[in-house]
VONU-453972 format. One record per residue (C-alpha): residue in one letter; x, y, z. Coordinates in steps of 0.001 Angstrom, whole numbers, padded with zeros to 6 digits, always signed. Example, Ala and Ser with C-alpha at 12.3 -4.5 7.8 and 13.67 -1.06 7.14 Angstrom:
VONU-453972
A+012300-004500+007800;S+013670-001060+007140;
//
This chain:
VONU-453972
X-042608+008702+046516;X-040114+010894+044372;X-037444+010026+045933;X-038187+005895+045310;X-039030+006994+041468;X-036042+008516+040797;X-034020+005404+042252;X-036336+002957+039956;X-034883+005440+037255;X-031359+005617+037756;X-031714+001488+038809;X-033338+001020+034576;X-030412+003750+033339;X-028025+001274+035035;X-028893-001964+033675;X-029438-000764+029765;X-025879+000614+030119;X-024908-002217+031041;X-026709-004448+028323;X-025240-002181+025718;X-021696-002685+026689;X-022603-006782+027133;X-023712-006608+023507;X-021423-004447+022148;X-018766-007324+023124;X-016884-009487+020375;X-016035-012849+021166;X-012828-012526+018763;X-010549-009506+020240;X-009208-007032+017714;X-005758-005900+017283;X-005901-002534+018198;X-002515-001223+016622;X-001662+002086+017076;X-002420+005277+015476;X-000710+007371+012710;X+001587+009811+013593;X+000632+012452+011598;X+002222+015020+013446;X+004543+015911+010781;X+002278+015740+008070;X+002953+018797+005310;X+000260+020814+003183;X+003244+020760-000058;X+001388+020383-003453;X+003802+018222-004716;X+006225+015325-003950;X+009111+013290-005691;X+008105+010063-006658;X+009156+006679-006311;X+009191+004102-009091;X+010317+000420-009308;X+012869+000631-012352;X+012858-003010-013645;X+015558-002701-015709;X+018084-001853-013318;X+016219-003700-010785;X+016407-000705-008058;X+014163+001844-006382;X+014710+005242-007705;X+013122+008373-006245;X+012850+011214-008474;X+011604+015156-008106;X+008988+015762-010715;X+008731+019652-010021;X+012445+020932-010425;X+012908+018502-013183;X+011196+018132-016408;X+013809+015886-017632;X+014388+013005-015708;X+017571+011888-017496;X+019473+014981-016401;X+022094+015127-013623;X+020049+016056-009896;X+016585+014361-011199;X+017249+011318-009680;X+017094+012353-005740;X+017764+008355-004051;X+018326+005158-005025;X+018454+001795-003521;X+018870-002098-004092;X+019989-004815-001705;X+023798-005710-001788;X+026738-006296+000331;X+026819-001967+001496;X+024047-002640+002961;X+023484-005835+004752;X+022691-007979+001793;X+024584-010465-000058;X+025589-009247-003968;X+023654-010548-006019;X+020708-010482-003278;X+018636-014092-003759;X+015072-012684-004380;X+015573-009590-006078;X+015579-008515-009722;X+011575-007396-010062;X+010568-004914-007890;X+006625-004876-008111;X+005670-002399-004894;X+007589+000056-002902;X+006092+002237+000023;X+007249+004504+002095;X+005799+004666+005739;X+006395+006746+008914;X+006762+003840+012205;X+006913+004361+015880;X+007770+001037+016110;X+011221+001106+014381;X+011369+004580+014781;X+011763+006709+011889;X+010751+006613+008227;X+010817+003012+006307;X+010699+001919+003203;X+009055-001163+002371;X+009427-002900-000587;X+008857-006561-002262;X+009754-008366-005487;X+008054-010597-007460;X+011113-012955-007382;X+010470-013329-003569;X+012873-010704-001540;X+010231-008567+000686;X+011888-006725+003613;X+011609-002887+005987;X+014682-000871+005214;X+015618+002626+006998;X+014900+005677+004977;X+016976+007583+003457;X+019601+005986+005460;X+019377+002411+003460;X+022131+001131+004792;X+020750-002226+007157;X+017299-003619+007112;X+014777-004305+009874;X+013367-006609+008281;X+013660-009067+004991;X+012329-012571+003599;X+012858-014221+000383;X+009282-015802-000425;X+011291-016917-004005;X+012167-020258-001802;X+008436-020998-001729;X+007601-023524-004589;X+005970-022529-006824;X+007310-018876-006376;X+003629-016783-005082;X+004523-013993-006836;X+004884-010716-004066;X+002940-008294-005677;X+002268-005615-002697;X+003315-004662+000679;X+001879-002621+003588;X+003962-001695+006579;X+001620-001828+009787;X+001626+000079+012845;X+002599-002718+015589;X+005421-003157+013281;X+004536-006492+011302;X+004352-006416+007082;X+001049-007619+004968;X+002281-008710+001524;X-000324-009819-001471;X+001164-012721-003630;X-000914-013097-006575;X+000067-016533-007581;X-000113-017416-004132;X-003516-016419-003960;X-002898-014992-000318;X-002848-012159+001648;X-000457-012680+004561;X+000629-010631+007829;X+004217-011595+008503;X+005046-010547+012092;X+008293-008988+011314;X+008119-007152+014783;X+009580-010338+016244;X+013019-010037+014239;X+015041-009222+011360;X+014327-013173+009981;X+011667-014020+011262;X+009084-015892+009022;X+005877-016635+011373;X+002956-015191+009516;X-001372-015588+009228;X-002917-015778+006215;X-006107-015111+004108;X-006786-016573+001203;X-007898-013858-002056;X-007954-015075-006094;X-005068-013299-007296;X-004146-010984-004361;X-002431-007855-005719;X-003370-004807-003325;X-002374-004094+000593;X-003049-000892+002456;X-003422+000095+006249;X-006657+001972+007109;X-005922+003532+010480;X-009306+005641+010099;X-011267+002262+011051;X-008297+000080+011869;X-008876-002479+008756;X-006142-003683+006121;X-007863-003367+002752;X-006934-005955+000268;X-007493-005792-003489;X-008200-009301-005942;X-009267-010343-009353;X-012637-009594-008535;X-013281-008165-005129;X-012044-005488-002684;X-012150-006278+000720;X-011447-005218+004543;X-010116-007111+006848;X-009631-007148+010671;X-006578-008085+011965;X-007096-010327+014835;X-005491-011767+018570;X-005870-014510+020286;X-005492-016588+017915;X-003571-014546+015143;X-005974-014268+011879;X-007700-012040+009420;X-011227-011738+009238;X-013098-010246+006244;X-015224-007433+007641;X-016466-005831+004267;X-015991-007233+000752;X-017549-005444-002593;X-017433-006448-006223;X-015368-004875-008925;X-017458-003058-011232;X-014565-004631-013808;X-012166-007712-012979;X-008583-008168-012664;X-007687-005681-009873;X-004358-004504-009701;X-003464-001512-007704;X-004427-000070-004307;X-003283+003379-002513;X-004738+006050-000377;X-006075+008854-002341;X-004383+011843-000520;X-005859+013862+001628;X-009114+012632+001677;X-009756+009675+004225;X-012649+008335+002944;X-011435+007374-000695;X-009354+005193-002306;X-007598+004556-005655;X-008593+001404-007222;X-007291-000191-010325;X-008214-002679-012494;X-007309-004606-015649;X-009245-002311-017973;X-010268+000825-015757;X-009111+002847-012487;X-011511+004076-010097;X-012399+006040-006626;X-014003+003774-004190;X-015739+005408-001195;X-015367+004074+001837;X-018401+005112+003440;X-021740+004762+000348;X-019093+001320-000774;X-019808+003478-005112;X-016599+002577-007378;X-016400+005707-009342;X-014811+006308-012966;X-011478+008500-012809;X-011930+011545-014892;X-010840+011982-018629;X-007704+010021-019605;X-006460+008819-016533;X-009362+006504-016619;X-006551+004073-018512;X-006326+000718-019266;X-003771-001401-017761;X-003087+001120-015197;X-000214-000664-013084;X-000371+002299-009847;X-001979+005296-009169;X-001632+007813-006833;X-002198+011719-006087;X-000139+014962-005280;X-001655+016685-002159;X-002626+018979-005028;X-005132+016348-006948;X-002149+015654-009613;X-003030+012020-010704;X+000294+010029-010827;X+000169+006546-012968;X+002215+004007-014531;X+001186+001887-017652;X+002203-000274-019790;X+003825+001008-023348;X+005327-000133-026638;X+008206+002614-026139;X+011608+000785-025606;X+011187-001098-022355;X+012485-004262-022651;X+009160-005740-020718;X+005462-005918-021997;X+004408-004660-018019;X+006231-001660-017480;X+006990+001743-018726;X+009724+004114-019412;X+007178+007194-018476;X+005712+008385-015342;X+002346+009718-016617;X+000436+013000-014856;X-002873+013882-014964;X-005001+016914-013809;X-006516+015915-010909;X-010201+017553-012211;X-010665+016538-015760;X-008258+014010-016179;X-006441+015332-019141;X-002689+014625-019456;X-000665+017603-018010;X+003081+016242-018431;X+005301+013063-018773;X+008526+011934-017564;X+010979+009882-018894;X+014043+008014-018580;X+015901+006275-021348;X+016263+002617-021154;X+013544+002274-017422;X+011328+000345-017097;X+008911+001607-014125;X+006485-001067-013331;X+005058+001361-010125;X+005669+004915-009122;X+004137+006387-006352;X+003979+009584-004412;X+006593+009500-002211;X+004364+010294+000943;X+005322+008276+004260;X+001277+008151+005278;X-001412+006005+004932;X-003758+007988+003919;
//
């Protein structure tokens, strides 16, 4: 009689485990790319930064700790812009605005890249700090009307997401298939202006006018699929980055505040003190809380969007801790030049 009880058992363990792995099924497979390398990962309180300079219409990359003036000789750390060094043609069709620039570690070009796009059209992977070819590049600016490439996200199986805001799109080109190639899936978002990689749960977060949302990225057949979506607590979202180190918060944006959204209770909460700003165009962090932003001023930038000043902010209450400037920029992003995603 034991003996027949405890098979009756084992017989009922069997089938539940079973049912749970039947149920736990989705009929749409999941991309799973791969993980992070985050091997090489560094404690360092602070980092240069990158910023789109506008007004020479080139990435510069500058050290913020060794140099309180950023117009001296040895501020400026690396540059870049596409021309006929470096694989391009000069004057590069596409290029002129630089909205978003990234830096990303990949196994799958091996080595660090830089991704940036332009809100003329030119979007493309380039070796860093090498610079000197591309593995990637696209000129959306042949696109009628032009959709306006506002952000870019490098992901791990080696393909690009770029947000076009007047394209109202979010789109996953798969530049793992070539330098040219232009095949790509696409999800619709009201003025899409925010891409980042979440390899904690394996979802692309995407920022619009009125909504954050994360997506899947899907196989079989190629698409994205909203998996989470939440309201702005104020419209007209603008920027999206990791907040460093912390892997269950982000940096959110908008037209008239910035904000920490958590991940996990879904709360959009205020940034402290003044770098709550209006207009805020990006935000990041140094691994030591430093709040990095770029906004808007009347200084002598020859735009209404950008900035000649890199603004910093204590990472606890928010007060402004230092500036830097460079005569005759115009920074419409700068960002902690970190190559992870979160």
């Amino acid at each position: 009689m034991k003996t027949k009880h405890i098979k009756k058992i084992c017989l009922v363990q069997v089938f539940i485990a079973c049912c749970l792995i039947a149920c736990s099924r989705d009929e749409t497979p999941v991309r799973r790319l791969p993980a992070e390398d985050t091997t090489a990962k560094t404690e360092e309180s602070y980092h240069w930064i990158a910023a789109t300079n506008q007004a020479v219409s080139r990435i510069e990359v500058y050290d913020p700790v060794n140099f309180a003036n950023w117009n001296t000789a040895g501020a400026l750390k690396w540059s870049w812009a596409p021309n006929a060094s470096n694989g391009f043609t000069n004057p590069t069709a596409g290029w002129g605005l630089p909205s978003d620039v990234k830096l990303r570690n990949s196994t799958f070009f091996g080595g660090q890249m830089m991704i940036v796009a332009d809100s003329r059209g030119f979007c493309a992977i380039i070796p860093y700090p090498a610079g000197n070819t591309k593995k990637w590049a696209i000129n959306l600016g042949l696109i009628s009307p032009n959709p306006n490439a506002h952000a870019i996200e490098l992901l791990p199986d080696g393909n690009v997401a770029i947000a076009a805001s007047a394209g109202d799109w979010v789109r996953v080109y798969k530049s793992s298939k070539g330098v040219y190639n232009s095949e790509y899936f696409q999800f619709t978002l009201d003025d899409a202006h925010g891409v980042l990689w979440d390899p904690a749960s394996n979802l692309l977060w995407v920022l619009g006018a009125t909504h954050l949302k994360a997506l899947a990225v899907l196989s079989s057949p190629d698409s994205l699929k909203e998996v989470h979506s939440y309201s702005l607590p104020t419209n007209g979202g603008h920027d999206l980055s990791p907040y460093y180190y912390n892997t269950n918060l982000l940096w959110v944006s908008t037209g008239s505040k910035v904000y920490t959204f958590n991940k996990t209770t879904g709360e959009f909460i205020l940034a402290p003190g003044s770098a709550n700003g209006v207009g805020v165009k990006a935000i990041s962090n140094q691994p030591a809380g430093q709040i990095i932003e770029t906004r808007p001023s009347t200084n002598s930038c020859s735009n209404t969007w950008s900035t000649t000043t890199v603004s910093m902010y204590d990472g606890i209450s928010g007060s402004l801790v230092a500036t830097r400037t460079v005569n005759g920029a115009c920074f419409y992003k700068a960002r902690v030049w970190l190559p992870y995603y979160q």
